[in-house]
N, C-alpha and C positions, 0 to 999 in steps of 0.2 A: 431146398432152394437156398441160394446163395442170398443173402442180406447184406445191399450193395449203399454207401454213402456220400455223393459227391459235390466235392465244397469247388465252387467257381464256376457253377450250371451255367454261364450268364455269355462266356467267349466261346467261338469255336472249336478247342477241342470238348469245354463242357457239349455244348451241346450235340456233336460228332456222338458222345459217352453217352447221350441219353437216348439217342437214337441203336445205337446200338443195343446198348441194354433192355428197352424196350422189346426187343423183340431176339433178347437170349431166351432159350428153353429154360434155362437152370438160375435164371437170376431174377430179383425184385428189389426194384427203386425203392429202399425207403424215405429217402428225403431228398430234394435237391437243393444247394446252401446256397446262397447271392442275400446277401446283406442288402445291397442297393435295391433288389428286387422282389423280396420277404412280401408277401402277398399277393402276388398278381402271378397267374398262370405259366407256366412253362413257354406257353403259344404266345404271349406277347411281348416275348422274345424272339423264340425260334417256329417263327410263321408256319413252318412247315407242319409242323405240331398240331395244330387245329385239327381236332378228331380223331389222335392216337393216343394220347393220353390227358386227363382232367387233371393233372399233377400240379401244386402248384410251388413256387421258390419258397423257401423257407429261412427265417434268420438264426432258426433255433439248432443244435445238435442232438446228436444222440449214438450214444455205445450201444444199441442195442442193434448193430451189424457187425457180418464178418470182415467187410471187407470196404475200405475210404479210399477215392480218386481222390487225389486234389488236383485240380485244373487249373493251377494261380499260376501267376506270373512269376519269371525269376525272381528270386529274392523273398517274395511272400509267403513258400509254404515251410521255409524253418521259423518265420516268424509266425505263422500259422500254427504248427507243433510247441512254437516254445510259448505261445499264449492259451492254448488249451487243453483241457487234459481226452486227452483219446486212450481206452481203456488199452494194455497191454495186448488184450486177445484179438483188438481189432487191425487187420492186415491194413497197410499203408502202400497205395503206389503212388507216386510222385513224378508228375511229366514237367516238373522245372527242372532247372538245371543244375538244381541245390546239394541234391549227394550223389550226383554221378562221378564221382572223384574219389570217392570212398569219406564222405561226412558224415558225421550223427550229431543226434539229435535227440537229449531227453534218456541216453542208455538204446538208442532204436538204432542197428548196424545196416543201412543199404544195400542192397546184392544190385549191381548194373544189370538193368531187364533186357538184354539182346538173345531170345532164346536160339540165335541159331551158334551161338559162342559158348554160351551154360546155360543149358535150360537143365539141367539137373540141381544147380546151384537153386535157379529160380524155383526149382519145383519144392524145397524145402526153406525157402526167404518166408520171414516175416516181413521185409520191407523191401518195396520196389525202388531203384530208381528210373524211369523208362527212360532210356536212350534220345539224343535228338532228334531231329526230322534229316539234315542236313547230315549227322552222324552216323546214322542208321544206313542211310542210301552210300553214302563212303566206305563205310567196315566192311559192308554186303561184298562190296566191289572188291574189298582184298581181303577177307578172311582167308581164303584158302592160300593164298601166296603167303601171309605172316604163319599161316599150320604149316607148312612145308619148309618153312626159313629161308625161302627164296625173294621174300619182297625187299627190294631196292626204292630209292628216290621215287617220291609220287608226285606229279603233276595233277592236279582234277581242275574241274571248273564244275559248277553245279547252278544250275538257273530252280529257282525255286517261283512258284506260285503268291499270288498278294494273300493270302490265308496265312503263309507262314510268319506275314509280321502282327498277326494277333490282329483284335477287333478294336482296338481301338484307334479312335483319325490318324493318323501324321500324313506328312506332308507326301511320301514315300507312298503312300496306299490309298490316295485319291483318284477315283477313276479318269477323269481327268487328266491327269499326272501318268498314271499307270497304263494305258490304254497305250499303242502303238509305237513305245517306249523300253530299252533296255538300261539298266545302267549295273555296275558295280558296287561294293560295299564291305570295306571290312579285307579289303585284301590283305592274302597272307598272315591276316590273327585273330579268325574267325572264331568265337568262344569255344563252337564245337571240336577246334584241333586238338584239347588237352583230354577230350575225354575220347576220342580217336587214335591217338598216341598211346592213350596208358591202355587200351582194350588192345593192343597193335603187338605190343609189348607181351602182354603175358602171353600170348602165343609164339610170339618168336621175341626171346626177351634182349637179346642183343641189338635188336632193329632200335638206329641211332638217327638217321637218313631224315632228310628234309620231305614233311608233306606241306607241298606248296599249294595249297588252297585257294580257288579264286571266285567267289559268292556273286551270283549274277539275280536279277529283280525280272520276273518275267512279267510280260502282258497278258496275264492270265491267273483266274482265280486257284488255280489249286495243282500238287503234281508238283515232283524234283524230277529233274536230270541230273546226273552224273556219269562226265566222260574222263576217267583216269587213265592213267597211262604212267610206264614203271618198264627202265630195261628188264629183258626176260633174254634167259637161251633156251625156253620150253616153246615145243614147237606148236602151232595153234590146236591140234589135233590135243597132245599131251596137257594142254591148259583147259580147254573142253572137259578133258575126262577129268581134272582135277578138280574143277569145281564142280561137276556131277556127282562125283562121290561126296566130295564136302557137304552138298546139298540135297543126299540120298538122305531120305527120310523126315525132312524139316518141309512141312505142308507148305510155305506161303513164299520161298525164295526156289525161282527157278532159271534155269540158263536156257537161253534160246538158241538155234540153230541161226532163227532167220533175222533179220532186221526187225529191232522193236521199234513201239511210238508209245509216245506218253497216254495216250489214251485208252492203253492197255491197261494200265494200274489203276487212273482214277475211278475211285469210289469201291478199291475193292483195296484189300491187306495185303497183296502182293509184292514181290520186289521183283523183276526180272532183271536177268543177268544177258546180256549179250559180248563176246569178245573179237577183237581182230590181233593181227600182227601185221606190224608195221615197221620195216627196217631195225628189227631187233630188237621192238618194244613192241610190250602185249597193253593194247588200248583195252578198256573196261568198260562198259556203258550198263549205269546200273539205275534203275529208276521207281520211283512209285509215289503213292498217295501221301503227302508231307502231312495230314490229319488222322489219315488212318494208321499203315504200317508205319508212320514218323512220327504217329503222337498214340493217337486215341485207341486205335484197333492193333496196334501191338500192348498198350497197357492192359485192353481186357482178352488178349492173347496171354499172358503172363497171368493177371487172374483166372486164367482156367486152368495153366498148369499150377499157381499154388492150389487152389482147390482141389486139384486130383479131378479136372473134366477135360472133356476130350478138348484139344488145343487150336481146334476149330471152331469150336460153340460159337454161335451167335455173330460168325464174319464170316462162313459161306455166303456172301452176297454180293453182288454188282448193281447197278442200277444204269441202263444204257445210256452210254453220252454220246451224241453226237458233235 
């Protein structure tokens, strides 16, 4: 069994991590960190907990696991690493946004966790760094065009769910506020462009072209859209089979024939890929869970291929939404 450690139990992706973990074949919680919450149960935080596990938050650490999530916020988990000592042998995945860029930390070298890009890379990392939410749904969308060296100028827009601004109030994620409401934010210099850019690149390393980004607030708790669009002279047929082979073999990214809906993805690690053509541009509609395959359920995706388990484990799941 895999000996699992995760520091930030206390926000949304922590608690996404626990629930999954819970109920992997191959894995055991040994401890979940929250400082602010060091003795009170798991459940009175994450409600839903009440009678899955008796676990409770803990302020203390321990090297005596393979394998550390941190679930912190930008900025807190190099400050996290550079205030504690975490033994060498223990694997690091990290869903801030602190070494997607290629940073270290302490002698500790990041591998970018997007296994549909390197998971061979991933499969021998000592340290993770997981991909954005926001990131993750964009790349999906044009891996295969940057493999081929045909990706040109990118237009997207992406409407994101109120989960992806984290659990704590502002003003932006009050129901209230959020409820029958669209707005924008961050146009055009959304954090996740630079680490979208540089993964863009090492596939097609000459790609110089403007990705114009435009981040939308949805009314609704969970779940990205993403509709990009990129001149193309591949004809719709020829861009079908190119991301088909692209995505021959990689379990949780697939292309649809028919028109998707976002309710496809939630609560499961999927990405789907739908495309058109349109007056000489190949439109991209690429979508999924901004918790799961954006955060949570692609980090412990990547913890099964560094341990050597099948890269499925423990997110075969959905749970039905209506």
């Amino acid at each position: 069994m895999v000996k699992v450690g995760i520091v930030g139990g206390a926000g949304y992706t922590g608690g996404e991590m626990i629930r999954l973990l819970l109920h992997h074949p191959a894995v055991t919680i040994s401890f979940v960190h929250s400082r602010s919450n060091a003795g009170n149960p798991l459940y009175a935080v994450h409600a839903d907990l009440l009678g899955d596990t008796d676990l409770t938050f803990t302020g203390e650490l321990s090297n005596d696991i393979d394998v550390m999530f941190l679930c912190l916020g930008h900025g807190e988990s190099r400050k996290f690493l550079e205030a504690n000592d975490v033994a060498p042998h223990v694997k690091v995945i990290d869903l801030s946004q602190d070494f997607r860029l290629g940073e270290t930390v302490n002698g500790r070298e990041f591998i970018y966790g997007l296994p549909e890009m390197q998971r061979e890379k991933i499969q021998s990392a000592k340290n993770i760094a997981n991909p954005g939410c926001f990131a993750t749904a964009i790349q999906l969308g044009l891996l295969p065009l940057a493999k081929a060296g045909l990706l040109q100028e990118v237009h997207a827009t992406g409407i994101t769910g109120s989960t992806g601004a984290g659990q704590s109030l502002q003003a932006t994620s009050h129901f209230t506020w959020r409820a029958n409401n669209v707005s924008t934010y961050k146009v055009l210099t959304h954090q996740h462009l630079k680490e979208i850019r540089r993964s863009l690149q090492l596939l097609q390393p000459e790609f110089a072209a403007d990705i114009n980004f435009v981040p939308v607030r949805g009314d609704y708790p969970r779940g990205i859209w993403i509709t990009s669009y990129t001149q193309s002279d591949l004809s719709l047929e020829a861009a079908v089979q190119l991301y088909k082979d692209y995505y021959a073999g990689h379990p949780f990214t697939h292309v649809s024939d028919k028109q998707i809906d976002l309710k496809q993805v939630v609560n499961t690690n999927k990405c789907l890929i739908q495309l058109e053509k349109v007056n000489g541009k190949l439109v991209i509609h690429s979508i999924e869970d901004n918790l799961l395959k954006g955060a949570s359920g692609q980090a412990v995706q990547n913890m099964n291929l560094m341990c050597g388990l099948d890269e499925t484990a423990g997110l075969k799941l959905k749970s039905i939404v209506f």
